[in-house]
Structures are given as C-alpha cells and as structure tokens.
C-alpha positions as CSV (number, residue, x, y, z in Angstrom):
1,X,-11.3,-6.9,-12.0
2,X,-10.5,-6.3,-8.5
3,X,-12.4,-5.6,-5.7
4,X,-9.8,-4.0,-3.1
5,X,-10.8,-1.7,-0.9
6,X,-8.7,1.1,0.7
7,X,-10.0,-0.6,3.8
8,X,-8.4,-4.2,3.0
9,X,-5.2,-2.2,1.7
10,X,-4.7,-0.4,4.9
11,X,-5.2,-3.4,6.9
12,X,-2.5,-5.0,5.1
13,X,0.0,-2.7,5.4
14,X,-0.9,-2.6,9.1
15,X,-0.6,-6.0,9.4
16,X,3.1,-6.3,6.9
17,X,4.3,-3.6,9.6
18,X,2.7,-5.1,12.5
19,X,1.8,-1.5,13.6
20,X,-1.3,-1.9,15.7
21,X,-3.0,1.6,15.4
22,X,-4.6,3.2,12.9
23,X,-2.4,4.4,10.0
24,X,-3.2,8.2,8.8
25,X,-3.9,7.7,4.9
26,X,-2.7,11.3,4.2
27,X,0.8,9.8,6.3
28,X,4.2,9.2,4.2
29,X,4.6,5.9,6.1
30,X,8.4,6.1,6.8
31,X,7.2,7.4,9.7
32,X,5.7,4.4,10.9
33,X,8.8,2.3,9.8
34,X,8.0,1.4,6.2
35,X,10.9,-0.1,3.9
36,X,11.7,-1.4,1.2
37,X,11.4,-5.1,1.8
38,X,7.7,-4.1,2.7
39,X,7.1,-2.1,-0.4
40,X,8.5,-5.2,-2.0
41,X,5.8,-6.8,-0.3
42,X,2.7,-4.4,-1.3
43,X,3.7,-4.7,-4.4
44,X,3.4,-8.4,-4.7
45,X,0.3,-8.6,-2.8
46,X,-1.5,-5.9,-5.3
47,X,-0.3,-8.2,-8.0
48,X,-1.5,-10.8,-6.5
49,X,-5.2,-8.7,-6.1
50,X,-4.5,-8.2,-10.2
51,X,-3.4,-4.6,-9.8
52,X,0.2,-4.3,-11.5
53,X,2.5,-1.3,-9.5
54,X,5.9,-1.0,-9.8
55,X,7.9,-0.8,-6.8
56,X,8.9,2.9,-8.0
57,X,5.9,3.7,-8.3
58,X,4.8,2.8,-4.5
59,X,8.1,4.0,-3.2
60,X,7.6,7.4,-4.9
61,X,5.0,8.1,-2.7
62,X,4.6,5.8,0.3
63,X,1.3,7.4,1.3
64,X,-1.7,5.6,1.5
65,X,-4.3,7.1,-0.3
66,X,-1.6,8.2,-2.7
67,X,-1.3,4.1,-3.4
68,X,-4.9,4.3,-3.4
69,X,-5.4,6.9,-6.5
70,X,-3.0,4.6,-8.4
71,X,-4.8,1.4,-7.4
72,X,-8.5,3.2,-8.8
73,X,-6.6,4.0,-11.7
74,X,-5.9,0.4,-12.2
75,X,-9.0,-1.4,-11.0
C-alpha cells in the first residue's frame, strides 16, 4: 500500500517542471508547461510509489487533484 500524499505528488510535479510557485490543483497544467515526456515521468514515479496509471489516463486529465481521485482510487 502506498502512502502518497497529494502534498508529495504536487511537489514532484513541481519539482519535474521546475516551476517554483505553487501549482493550483484545480489547474489543467498545460498551462504551466506540462508534456508528455513529463507525464511519462509521473507515471513512472507513481509506479514506482506502487500506484499503476496509464499515461492515458494522466494525460486525459492533467489536473492535479484529478490525478489525485485516481491515485485514492488506487491506494
């Protein structure tokens, strides 16, 4: 089981994007320059956390808490 937090989350995406403000979780983060290769990335790390989500299913949605609902869906 994992023990992500949206908190930890949010902190890596900030970090992946080196954006150095505070992300809006309600945000579609295109906005703030998200791509691909970085979804790629979330992905990976999530896996990594033992949370499985498809790249679809993060690019579908690139919103933060909208990651989030999948990710307590999963945990």
């Amino acid at each position: 089981m994992s023990t992500l937090t949206l908190e930890e989350l949010t902190q890596y995406v900030q970090e992946i994007m080196a954006y150095e403000n505070s992300l809006d979780p309600n945000e579609n983060l295109i906005i703030y320059g998200l791509d691909s290769i970085r979804i790629m990335q979330i992905a990976t790390y999530l896996k990594q956390k033992g949370i499985t989500i498809e790249y679809l299913e993060l690019a579908k949605a690139p919103i933060l808490n909208e990651w989030w609902q999948l990710i307590k869906e999963r945990i």
